[in-house]
C-alpha positions as CSV (number, residue, x, y, z in Angstrom):
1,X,72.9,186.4,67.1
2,X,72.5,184.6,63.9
3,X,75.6,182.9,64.0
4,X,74.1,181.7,67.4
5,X,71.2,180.5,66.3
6,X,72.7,178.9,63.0
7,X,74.9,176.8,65.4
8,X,72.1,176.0,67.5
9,X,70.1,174.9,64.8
10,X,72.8,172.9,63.3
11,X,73.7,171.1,66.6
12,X,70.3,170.4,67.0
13,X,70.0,168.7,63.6
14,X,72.9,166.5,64.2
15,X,71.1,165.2,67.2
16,X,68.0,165.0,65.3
17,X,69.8,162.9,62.3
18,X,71.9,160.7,65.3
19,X,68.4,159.7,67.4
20,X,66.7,158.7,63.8
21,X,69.6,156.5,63.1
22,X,69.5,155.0,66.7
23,X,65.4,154.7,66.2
24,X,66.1,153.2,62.9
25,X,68.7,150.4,63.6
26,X,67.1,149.4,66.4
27,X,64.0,146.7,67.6
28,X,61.5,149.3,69.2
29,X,60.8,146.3,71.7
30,X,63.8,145.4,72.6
31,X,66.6,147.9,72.5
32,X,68.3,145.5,70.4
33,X,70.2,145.3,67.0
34,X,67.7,145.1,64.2
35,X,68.8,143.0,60.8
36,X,69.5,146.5,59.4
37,X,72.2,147.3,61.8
38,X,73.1,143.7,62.2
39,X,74.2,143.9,58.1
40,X,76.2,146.7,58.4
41,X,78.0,145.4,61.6
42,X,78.6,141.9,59.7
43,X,80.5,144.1,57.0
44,X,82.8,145.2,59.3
45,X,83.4,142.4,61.2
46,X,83.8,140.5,58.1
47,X,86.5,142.9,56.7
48,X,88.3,142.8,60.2
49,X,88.0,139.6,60.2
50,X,89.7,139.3,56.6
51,X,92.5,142.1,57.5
52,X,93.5,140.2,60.7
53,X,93.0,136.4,59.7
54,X,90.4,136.4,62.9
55,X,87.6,134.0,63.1
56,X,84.2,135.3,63.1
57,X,81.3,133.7,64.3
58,X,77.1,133.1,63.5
59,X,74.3,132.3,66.8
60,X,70.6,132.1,65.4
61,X,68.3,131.9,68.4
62,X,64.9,130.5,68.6
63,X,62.8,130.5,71.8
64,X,60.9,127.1,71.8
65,X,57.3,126.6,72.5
66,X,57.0,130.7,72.0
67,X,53.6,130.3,71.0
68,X,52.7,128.1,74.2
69,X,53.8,131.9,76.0
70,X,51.6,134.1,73.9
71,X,48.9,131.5,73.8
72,X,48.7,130.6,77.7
73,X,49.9,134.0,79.1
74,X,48.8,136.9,76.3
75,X,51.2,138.7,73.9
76,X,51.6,140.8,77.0
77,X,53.5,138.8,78.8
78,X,55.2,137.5,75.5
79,X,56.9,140.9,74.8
80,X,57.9,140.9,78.7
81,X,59.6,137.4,78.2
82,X,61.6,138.9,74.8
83,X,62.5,142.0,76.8
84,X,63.8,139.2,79.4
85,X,65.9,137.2,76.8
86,X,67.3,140.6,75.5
87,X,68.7,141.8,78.7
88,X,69.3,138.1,79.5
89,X,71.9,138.1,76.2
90,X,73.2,141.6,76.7
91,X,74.1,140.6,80.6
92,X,76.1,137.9,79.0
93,X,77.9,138.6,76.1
94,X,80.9,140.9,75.4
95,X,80.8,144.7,74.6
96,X,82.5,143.2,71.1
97,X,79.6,140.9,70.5
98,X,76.3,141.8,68.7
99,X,73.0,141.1,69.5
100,X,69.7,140.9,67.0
101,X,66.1,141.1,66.9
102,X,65.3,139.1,63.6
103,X,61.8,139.1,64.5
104,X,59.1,136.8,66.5
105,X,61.1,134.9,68.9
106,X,64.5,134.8,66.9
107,X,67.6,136.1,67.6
108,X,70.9,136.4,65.9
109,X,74.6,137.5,67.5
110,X,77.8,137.7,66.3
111,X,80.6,136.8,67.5
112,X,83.9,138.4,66.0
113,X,87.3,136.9,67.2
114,X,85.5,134.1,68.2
115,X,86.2,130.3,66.8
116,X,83.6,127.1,66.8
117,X,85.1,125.7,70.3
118,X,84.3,129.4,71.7
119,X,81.5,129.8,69.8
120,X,79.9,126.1,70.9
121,X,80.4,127.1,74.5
122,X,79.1,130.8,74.2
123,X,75.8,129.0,72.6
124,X,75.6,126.6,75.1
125,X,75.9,129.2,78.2
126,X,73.3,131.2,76.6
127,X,71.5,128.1,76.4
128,X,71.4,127.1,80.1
129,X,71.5,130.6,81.1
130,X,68.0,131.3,79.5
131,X,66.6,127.8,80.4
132,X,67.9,128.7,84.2
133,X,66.3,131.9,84.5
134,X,62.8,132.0,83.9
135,X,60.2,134.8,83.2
136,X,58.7,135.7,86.6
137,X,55.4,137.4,86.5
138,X,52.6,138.2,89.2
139,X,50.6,135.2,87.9
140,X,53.7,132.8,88.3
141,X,56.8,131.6,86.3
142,X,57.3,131.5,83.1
143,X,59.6,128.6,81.8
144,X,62.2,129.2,79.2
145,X,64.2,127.4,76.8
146,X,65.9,128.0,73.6
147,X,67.7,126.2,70.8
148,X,70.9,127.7,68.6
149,X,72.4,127.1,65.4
150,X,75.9,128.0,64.8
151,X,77.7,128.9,62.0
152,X,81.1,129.8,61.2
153,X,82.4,132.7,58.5
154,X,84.1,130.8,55.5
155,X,83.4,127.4,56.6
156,X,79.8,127.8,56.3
157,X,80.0,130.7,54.1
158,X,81.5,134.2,53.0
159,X,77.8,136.1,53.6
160,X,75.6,137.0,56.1
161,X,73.0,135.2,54.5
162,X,74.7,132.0,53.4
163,X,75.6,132.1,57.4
164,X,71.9,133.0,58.6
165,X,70.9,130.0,56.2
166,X,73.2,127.6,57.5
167,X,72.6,128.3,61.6
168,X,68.8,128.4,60.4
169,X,69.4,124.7,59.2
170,X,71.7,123.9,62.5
171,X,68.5,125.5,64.6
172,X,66.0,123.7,62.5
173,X,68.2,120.3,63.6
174,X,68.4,121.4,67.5
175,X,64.3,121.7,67.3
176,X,64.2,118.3,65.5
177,X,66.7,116.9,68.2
178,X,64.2,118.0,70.7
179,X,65.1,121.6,71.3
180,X,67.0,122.8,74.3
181,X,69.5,122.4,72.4
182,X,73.1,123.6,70.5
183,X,74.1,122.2,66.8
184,X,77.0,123.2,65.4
185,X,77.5,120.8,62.7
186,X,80.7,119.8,64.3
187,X,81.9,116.2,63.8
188,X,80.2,113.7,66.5
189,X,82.9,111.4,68.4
């Protein structure tokens, strides 16, 4: 009986110790990746990535005029509308591919095996994806559009941060552009 109830107990931990892990690396809002999970998964793509020669690949995602949403509709509706984009990204992308919740409106994925042609048309069908399919509520529609930075592992940077910081300066250019909008720092004409 104690043998029983030893196993019991211990089975019952390790689901204990697997649900804090899941509540832990994950956005309580969304379901998504949070940056803590999104690290660890950047290690190991990263070492794939150098163990294969594969290319590996950097989205930020901002939603523009997010404030306008909280502002005219309530923070209500604003969660709704990230709950949207995160099902909205997860509809779209591959089972290999990893969404984030940075925080606010901003969203980072990575794309392993993925190059900057790939990437650039990834980014862009997110892009008109999102801006196509707007936030429906009882009270009306909710318009949607987004602007996304990309950057590429090595070219851009060995790190997840020097790659954050570079497709935050790509995004920061799409919003000055007039959002809506991919910039990949590839070479015009």
């Amino acid at each position: 009986m104690a043998l029983a109830f030893a196993y019991v107990y211990e089975r019952g931990s390790e689901k204990a110790r697997a649900g804090l892990l899941v509540i832990a690396s994950t956005d309580p809002l969304t379901g998504l990746a949070n940056l803590y999970r999104f690290r660890e998964s950047f290690q190991q793509e990263r070492h794939r990535a150098e163990r294969y020669g594969s290319d590996l690949t950097l989205l930020v995602l901002d939603l523009d005029y997010f404030k306008r949403v909280n502002d005219t509709h309530g923070h209500a509706v604003g969660d709704q509308v990230l709950i949207h984009i995160a099902n909205i990204l997860r509809k779209r992308l591959r089972a290999s591919d990893l969404v984030c919740r940075v925080g606010g409106e901003e969203f980072t994925v990575l794309l392993p095996e993925t190059g900057q042609e790939e990437a650039i048309q990834v980014a862009d069908s997110l892009r008109l994806l999102i801006r196509d399919t707007p936030y429906r509520e009882q009270a009306g529609t909710v318009p949607l559009s987004c602007s996304i930075g990309v950057a590429l592992w090595r070219r851009d940077g060995e790190t997840l941060e020097q790659l954050m910081e570079s497709g935050d300066k790509r995004l920061y250019l799409a919003k000055q552009a007039g959002r809506d909008r991919v910039e990949s720092g590839q070479p015009k004409g």
